[in-house]
C-alpha positions, -999 to 999 in steps of 0.1 A, spaced: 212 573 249 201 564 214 192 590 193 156 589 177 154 580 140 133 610 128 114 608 93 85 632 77 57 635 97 76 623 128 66 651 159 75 656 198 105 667 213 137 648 192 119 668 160 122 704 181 158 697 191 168 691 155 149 722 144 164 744 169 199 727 161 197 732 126 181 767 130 210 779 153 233 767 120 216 786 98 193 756 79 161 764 92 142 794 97 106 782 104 95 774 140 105 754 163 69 732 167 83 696 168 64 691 135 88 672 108 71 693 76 85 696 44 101 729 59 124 709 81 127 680 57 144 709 33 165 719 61 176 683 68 189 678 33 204 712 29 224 702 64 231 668 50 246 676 15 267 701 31 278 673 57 288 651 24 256 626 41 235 610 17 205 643 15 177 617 19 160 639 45 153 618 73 174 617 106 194 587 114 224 580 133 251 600 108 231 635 106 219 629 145 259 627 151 267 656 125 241 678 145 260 672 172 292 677 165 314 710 163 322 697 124 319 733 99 300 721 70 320 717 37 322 741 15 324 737 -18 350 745 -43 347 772 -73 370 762 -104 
């Protein structure tokens, strides 16, 4: 099944499953409405950058497979 490319002000089900994925990360703490608000689109890039995918905040067929994956995000460094 192809996943759903998701952008601000997208809504419906695909937008709930990526909230509730990136809540249970720790990335989002708002609720799980299926509303793609500037709440989630801050989640999105926060998930992304720590992914090392471009943080453009929409959800396409890298962060969909990120979201989905078992992958830690990175962590960064400290020199």
């Amino acid at each position: 099944m192809k996943a759903p490319y998701l952008t601000p002000a997208s809504r419906g089900q695909p937008v709930r499953d990526v909230q509730a994925a990136l809540q249970s990360l720790g990335f989002y703490n708002g609720s799980i409405d299926g509303i793609y608000g500037p709440r989630t689109t801050r989640a999105v890039v926060a998930f992304q950058r720590s992914h090392r995918i471009v943080g453009d905040g929409r959800v396409g067929a890298l962060t969909w497979q990120a979201l989905r994956s078992n992958i830690a995000p990175v962590r960064r460094r400290r020199f």
